[in-house]
PQR file of N, CA, C, O and H, with PARSE charges and radii, in Angstrom:
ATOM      1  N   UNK A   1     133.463 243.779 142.262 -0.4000 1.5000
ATOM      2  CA  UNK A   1     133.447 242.330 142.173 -0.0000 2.0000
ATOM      3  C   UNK A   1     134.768 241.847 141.561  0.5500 1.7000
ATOM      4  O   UNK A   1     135.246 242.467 140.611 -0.5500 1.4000
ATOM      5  N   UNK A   2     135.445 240.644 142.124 -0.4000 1.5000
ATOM      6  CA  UNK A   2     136.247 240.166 141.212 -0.0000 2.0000
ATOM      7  C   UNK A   2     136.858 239.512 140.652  0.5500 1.7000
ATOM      8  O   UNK A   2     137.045 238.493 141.316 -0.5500 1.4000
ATOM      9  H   UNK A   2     135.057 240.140 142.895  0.4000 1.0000
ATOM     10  N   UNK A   3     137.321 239.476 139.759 -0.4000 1.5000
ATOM     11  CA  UNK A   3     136.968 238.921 138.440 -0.0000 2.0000
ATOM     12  C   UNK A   3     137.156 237.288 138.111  0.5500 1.7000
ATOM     13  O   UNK A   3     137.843 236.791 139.004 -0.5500 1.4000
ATOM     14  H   UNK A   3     137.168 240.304 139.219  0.4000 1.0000
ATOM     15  N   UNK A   4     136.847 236.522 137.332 -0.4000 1.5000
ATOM     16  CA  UNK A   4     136.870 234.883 137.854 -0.0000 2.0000
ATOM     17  C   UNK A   4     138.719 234.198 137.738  0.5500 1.7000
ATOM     18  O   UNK A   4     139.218 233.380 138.511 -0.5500 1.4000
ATOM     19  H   UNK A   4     136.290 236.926 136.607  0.4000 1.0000
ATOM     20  N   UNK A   5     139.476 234.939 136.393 -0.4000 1.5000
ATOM     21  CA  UNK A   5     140.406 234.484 136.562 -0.0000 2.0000
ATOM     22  C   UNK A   5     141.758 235.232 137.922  0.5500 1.7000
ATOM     23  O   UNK A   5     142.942 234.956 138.113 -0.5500 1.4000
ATOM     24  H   UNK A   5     139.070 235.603 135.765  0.4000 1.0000
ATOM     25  N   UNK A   6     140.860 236.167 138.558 -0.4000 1.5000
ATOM     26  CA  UNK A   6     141.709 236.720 140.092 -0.0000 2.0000
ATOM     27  C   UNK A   6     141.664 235.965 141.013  0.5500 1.7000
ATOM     28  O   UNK A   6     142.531 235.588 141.801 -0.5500 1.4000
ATOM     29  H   UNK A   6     139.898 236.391 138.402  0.4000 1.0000
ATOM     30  N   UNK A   7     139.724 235.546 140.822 -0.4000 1.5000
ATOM     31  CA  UNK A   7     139.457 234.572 142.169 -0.0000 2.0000
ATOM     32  C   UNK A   7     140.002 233.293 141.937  0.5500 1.7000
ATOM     33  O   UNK A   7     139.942 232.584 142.941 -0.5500 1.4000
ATOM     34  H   UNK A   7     139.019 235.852 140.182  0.4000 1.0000
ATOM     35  N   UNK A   8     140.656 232.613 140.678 -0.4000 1.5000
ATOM     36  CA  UNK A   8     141.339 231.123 140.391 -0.0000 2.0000
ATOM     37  C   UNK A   8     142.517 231.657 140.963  0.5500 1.7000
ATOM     38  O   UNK A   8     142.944 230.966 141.887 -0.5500 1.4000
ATOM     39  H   UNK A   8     140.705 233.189 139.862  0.4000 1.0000
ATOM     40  N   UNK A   9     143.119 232.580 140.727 -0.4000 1.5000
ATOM     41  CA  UNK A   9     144.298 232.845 141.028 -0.0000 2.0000
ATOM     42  C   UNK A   9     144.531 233.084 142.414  0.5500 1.7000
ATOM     43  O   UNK A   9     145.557 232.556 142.842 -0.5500 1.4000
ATOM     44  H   UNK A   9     142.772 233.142 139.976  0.4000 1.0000
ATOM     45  N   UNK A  10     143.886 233.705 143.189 -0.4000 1.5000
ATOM     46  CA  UNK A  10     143.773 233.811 144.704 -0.0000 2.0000
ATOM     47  C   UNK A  10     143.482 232.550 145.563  0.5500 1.7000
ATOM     48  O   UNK A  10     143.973 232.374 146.678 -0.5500 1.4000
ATOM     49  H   UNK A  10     143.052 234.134 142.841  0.4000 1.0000
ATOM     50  N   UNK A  11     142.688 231.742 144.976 -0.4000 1.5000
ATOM     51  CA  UNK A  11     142.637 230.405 145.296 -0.0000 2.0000
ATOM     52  C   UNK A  11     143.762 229.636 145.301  0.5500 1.7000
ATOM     53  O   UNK A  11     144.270 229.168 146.320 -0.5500 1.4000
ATOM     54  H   UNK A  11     142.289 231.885 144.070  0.4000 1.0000
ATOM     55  N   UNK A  12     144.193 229.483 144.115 -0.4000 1.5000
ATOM     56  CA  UNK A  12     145.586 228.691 143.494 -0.0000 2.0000
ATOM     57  C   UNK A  12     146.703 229.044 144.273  0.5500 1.7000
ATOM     58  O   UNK A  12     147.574 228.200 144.485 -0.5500 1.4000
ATOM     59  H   UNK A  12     143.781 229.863 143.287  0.4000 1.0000
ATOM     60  N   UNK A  13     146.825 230.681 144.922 -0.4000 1.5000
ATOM     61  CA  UNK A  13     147.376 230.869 146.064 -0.0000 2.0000
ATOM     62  C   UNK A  13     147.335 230.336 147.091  0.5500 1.7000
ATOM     63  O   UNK A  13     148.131 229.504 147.526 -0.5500 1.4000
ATOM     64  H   UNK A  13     146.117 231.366 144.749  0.4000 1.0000
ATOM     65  N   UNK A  14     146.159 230.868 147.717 -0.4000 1.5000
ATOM     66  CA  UNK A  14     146.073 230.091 148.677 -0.0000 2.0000
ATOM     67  C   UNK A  14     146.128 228.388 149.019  0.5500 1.7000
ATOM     68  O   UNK A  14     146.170 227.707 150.044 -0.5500 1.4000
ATOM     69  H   UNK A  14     145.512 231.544 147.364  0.4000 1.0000
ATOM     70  N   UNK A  15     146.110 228.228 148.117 -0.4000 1.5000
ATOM     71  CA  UNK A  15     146.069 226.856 148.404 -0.0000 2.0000
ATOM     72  C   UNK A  15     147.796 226.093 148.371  0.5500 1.7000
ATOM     73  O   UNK A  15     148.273 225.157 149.012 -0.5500 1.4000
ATOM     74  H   UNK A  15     146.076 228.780 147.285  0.4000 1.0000
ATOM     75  N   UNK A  16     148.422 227.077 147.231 -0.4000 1.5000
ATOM     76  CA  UNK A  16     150.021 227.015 147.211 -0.0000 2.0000
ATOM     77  C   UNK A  16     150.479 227.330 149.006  0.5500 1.7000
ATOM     78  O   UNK A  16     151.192 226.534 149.616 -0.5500 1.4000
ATOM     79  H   UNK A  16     148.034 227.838 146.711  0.4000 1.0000
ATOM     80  N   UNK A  17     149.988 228.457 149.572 -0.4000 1.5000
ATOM     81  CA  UNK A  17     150.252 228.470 151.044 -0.0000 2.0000
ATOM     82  C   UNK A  17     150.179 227.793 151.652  0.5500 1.7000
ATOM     83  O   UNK A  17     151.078 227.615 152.475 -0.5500 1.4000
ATOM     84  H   UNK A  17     149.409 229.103 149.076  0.4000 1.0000
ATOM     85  N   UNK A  18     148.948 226.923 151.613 -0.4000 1.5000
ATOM     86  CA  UNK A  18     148.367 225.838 153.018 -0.0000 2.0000
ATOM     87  C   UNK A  18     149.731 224.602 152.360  0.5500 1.7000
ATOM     88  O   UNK A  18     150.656 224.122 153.014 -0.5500 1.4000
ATOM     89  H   UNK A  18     148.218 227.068 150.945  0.4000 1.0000
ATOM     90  N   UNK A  19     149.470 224.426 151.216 -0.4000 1.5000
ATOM     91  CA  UNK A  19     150.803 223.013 151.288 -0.0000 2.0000
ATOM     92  C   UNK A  19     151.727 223.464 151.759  0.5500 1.7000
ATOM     93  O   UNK A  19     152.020 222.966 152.846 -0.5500 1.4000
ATOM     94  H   UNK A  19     148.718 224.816 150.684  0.4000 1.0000
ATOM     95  N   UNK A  20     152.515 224.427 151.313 -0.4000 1.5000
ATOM     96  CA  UNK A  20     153.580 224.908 152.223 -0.0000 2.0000
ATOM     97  C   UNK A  20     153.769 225.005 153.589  0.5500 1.7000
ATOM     98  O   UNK A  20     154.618 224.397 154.242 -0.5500 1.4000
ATOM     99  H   UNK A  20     152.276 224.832 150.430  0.4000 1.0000
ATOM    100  N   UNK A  21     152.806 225.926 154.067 -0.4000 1.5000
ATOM    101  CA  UNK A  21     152.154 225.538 155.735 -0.0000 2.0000
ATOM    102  C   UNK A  21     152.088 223.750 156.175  0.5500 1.7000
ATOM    103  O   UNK A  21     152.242 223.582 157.385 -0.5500 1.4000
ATOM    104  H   UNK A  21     152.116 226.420 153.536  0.4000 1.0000
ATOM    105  N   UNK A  22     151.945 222.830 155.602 -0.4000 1.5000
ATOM    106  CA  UNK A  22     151.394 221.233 155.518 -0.0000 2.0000
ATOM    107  C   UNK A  22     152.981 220.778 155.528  0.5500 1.7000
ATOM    108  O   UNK A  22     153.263 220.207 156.581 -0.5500 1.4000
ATOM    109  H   UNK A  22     151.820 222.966 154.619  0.4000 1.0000
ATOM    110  N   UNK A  23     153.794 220.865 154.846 -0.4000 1.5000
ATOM    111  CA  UNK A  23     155.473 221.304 154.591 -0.0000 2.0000
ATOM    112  C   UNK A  23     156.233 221.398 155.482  0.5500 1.7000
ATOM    113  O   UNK A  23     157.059 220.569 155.864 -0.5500 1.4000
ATOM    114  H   UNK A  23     153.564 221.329 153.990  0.4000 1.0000
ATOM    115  N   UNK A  24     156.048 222.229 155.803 -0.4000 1.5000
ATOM    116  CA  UNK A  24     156.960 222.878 157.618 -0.0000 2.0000
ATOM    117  C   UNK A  24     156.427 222.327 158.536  0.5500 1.7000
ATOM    118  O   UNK A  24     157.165 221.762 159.343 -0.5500 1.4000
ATOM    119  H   UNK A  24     155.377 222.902 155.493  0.4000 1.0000
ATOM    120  N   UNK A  25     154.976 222.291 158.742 -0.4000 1.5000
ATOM    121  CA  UNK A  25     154.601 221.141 160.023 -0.0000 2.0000
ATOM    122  C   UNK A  25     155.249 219.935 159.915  0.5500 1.7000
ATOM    123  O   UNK A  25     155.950 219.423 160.788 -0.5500 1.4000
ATOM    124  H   UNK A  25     154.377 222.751 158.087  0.4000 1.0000
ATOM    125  N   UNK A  26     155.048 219.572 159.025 -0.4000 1.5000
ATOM    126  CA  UNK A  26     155.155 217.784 158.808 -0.0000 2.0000
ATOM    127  C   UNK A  26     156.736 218.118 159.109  0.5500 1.7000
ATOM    128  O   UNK A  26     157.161 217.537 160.108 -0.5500 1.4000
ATOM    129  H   UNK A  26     154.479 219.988 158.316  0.4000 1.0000
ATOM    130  N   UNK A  27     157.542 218.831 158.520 -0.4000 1.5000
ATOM    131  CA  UNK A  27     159.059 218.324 158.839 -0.0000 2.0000
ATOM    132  C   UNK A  27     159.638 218.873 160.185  0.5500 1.7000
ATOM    133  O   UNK A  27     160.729 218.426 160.537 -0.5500 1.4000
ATOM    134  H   UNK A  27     157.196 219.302 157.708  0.4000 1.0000
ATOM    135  N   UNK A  28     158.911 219.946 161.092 -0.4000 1.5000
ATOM    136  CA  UNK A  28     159.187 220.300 161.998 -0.0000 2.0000
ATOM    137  C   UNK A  28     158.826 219.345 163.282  0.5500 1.7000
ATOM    138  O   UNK A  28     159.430 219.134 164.333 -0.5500 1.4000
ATOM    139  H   UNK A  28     158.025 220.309 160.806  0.4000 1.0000
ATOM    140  N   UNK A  29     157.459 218.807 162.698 -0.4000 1.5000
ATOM    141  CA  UNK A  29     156.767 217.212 163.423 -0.0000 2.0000
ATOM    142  C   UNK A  29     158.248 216.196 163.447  0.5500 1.7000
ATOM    143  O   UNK A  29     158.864 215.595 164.327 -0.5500 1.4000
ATOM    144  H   UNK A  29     156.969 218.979 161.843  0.4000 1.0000
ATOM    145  N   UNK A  30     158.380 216.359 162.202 -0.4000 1.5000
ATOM    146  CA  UNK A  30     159.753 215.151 161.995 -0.0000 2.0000
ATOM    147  C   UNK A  30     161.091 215.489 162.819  0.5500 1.7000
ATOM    148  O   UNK A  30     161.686 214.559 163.363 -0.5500 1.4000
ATOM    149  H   UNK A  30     157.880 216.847 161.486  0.4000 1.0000
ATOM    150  N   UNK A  31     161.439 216.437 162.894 -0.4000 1.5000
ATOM    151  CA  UNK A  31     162.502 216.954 163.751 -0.0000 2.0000
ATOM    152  C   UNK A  31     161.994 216.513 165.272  0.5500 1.7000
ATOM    153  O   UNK A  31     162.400 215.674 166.076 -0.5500 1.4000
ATOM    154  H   UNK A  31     160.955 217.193 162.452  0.4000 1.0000
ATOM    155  N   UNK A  32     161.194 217.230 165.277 -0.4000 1.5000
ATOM    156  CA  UNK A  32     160.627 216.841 167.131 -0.0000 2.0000
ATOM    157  C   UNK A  32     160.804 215.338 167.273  0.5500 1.7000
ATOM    158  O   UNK A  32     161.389 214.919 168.272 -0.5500 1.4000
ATOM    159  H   UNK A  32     160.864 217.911 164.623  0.4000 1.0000
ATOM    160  N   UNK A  33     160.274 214.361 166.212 -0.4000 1.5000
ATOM    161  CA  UNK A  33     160.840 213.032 167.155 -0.0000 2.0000
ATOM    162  C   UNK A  33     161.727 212.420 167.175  0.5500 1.7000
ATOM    163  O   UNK A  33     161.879 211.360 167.783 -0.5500 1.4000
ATOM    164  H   UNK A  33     159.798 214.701 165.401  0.4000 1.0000
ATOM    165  N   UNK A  34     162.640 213.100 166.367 -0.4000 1.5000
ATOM    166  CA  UNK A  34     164.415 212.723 166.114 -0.0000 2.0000
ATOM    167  C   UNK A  34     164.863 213.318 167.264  0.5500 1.7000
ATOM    168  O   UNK A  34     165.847 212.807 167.798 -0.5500 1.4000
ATOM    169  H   UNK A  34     162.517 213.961 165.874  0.4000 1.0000
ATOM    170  N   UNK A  35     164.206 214.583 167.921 -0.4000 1.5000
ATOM    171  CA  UNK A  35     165.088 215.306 168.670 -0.0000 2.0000
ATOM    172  C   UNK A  35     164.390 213.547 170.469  0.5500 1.7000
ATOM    173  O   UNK A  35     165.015 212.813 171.236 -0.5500 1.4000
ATOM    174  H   UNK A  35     163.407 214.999 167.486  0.4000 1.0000
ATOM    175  N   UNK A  36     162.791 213.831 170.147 -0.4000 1.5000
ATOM    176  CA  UNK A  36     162.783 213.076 171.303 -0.0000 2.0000
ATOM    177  C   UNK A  36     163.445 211.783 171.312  0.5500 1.7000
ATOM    178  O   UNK A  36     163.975 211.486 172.383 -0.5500 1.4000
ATOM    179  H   UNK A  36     162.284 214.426 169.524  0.4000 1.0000
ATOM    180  N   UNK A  37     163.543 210.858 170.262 -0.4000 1.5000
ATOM    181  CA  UNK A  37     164.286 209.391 170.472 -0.0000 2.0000
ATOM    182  C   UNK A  37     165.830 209.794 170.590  0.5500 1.7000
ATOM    183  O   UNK A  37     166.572 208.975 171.132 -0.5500 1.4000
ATOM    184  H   UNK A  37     163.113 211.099 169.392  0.4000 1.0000
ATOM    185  N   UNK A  38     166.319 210.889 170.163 -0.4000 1.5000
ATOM    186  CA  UNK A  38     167.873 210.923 171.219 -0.0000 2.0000
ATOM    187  C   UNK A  38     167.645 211.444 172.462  0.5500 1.7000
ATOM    188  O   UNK A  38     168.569 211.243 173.250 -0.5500 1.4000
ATOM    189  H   UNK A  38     165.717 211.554 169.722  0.4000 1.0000
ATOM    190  N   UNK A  39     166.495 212.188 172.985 -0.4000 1.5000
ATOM    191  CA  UNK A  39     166.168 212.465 174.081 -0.0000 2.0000
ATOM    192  C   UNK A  39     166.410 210.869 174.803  0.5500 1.7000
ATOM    193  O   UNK A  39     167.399 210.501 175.437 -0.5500 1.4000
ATOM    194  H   UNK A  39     165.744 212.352 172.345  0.4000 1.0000
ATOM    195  N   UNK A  40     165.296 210.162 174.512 -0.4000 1.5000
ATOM    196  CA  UNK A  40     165.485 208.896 175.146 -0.0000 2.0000
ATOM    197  C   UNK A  40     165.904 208.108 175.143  0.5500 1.7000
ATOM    198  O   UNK A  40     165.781 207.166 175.926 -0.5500 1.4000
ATOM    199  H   UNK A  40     164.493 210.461 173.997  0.4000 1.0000
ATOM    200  N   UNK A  41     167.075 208.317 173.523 -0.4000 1.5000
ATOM    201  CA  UNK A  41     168.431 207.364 173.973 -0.0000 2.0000
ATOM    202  C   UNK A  41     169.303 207.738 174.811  0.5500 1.7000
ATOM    203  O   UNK A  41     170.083 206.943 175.334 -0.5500 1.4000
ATOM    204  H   UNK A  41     167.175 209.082 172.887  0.4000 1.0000
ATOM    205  N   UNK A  42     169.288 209.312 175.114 -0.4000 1.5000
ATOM    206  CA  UNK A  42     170.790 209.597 175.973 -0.0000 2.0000
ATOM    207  C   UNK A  42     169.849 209.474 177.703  0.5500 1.7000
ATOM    208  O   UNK A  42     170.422 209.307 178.779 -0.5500 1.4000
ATOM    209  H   UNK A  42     168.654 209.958 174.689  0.4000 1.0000
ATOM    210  N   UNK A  43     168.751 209.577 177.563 -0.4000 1.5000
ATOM    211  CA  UNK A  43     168.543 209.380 179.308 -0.0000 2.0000
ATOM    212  C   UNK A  43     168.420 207.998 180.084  0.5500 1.7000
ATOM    213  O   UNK A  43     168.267 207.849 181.296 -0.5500 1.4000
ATOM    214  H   UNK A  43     168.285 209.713 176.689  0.4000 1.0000
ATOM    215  N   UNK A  44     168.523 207.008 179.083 -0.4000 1.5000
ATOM    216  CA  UNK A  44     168.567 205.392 178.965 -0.0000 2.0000
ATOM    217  C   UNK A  44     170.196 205.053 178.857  0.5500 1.7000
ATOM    218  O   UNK A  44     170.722 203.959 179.062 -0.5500 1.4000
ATOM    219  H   UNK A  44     168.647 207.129 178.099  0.4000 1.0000
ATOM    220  N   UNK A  45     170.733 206.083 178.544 -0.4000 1.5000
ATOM    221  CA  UNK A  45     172.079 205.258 178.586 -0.0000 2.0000
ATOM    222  C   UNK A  45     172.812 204.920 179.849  0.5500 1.7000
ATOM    223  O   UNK A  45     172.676 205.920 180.554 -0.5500 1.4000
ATOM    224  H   UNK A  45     170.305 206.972 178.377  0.4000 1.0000
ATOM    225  N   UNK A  46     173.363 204.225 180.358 -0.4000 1.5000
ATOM    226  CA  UNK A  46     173.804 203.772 181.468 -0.0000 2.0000
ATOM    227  C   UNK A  46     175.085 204.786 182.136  0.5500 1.7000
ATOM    228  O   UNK A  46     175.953 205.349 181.470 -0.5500 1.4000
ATOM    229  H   UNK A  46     173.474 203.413 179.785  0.4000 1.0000
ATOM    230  N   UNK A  47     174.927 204.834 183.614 -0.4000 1.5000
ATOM    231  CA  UNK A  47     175.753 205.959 183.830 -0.0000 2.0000
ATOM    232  C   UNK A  47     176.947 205.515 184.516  0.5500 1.7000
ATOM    233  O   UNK A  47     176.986 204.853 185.553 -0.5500 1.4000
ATOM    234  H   UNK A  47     174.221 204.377 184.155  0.4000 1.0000
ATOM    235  N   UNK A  48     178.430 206.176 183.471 -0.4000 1.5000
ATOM    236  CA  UNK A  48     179.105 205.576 183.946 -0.0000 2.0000
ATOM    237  C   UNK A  48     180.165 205.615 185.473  0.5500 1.7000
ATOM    238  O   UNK A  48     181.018 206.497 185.573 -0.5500 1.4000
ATOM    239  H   UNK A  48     178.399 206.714 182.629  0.4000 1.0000
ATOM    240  N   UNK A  49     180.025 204.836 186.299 -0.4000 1.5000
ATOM    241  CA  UNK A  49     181.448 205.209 187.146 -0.0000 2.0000
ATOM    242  C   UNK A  49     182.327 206.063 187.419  0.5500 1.7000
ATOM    243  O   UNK A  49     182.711 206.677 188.415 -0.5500 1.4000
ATOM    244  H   UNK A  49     179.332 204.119 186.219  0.4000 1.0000
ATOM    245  N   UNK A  50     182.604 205.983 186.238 -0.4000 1.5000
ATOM    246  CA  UNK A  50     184.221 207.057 186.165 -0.0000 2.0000
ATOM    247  C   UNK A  50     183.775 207.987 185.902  0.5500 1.7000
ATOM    248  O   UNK A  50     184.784 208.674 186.065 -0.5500 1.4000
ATOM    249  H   UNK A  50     182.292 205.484 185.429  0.4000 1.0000
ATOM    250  N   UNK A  51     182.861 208.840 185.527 -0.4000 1.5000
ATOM    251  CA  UNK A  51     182.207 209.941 184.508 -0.0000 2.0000
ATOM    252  C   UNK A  51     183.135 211.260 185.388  0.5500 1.7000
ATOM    253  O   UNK A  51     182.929 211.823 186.464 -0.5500 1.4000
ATOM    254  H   UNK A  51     182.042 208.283 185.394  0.4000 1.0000
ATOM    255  N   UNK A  52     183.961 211.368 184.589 -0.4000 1.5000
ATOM    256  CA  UNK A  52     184.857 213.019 185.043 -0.0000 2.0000
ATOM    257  C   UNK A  52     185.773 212.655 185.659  0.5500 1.7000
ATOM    258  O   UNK A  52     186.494 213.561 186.076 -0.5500 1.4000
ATOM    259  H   UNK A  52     184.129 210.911 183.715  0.4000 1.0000
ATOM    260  N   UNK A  53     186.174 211.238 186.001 -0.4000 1.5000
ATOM    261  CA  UNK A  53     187.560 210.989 186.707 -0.0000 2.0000
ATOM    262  C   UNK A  53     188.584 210.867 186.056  0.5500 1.7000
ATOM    263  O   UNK A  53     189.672 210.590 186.561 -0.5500 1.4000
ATOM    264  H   UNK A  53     185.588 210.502 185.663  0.4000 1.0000
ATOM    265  N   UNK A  54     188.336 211.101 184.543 -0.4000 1.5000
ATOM    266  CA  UNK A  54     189.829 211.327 183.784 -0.0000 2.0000
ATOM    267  C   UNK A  54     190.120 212.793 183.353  0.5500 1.7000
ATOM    268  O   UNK A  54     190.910 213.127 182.470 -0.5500 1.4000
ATOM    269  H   UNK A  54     187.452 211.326 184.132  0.4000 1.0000
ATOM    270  N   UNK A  55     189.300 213.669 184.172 -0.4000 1.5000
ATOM    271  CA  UNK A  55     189.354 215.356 183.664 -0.0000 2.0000
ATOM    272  C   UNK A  55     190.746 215.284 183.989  0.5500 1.7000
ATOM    273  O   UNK A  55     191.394 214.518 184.701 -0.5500 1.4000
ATOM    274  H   UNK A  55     188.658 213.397 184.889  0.4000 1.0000
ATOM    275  N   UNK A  56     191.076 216.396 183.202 -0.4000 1.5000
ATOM    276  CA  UNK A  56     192.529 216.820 183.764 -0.0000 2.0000
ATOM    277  C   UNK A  56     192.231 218.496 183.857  0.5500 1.7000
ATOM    278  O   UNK A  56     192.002 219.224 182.892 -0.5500 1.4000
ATOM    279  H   UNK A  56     190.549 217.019 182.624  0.4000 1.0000
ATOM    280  N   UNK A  57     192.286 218.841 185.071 -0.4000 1.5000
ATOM    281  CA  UNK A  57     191.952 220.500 185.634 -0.0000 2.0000
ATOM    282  C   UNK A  57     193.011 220.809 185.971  0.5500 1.7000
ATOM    283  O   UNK A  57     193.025 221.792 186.711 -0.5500 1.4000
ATOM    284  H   UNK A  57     192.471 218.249 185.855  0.4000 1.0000
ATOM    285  N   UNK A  58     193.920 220.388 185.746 -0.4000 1.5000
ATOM    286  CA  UNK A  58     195.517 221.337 186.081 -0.0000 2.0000
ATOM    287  C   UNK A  58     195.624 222.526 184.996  0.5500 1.7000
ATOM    288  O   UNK A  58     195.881 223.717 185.168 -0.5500 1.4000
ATOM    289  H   UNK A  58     193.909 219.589 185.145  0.4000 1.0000
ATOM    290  N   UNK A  59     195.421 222.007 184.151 -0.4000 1.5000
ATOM    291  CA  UNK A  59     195.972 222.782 182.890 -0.0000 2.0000
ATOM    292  C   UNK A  59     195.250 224.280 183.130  0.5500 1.7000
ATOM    293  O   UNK A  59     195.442 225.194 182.329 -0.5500 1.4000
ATOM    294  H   UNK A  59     195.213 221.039 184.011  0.4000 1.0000
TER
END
């Protein structure tokens, strides 16, 4: 059996894990919609005309 201040302590663990786990979602959540609203600012942006007519490919 064991013992009550192991099982506070195994608890107190675990529970230190899940916030951490709660931590990385939430900011990896947060990344994903930074990454999607430049997703859908750059596919909204208007396309231009000239796009590659000032390359210079000699070089």
């Amino acid at each position: 059996m064991v013992s009550a201040p192991a099982a506070i302590a195994a608890e107190q663990a675990m529970i230190r894990q899940n916030v951490a786990f709660s931590v990385v979602k939430a900011s990896a959540e947060a990344e994903q919609a930074i990454v999607n609203i430049l997703d859908q600012a750059a596919r909204s942006a208007p396309v231009s005309g000239s796009l590659g007519s000032n390359v210079n490919i000699s070089a």
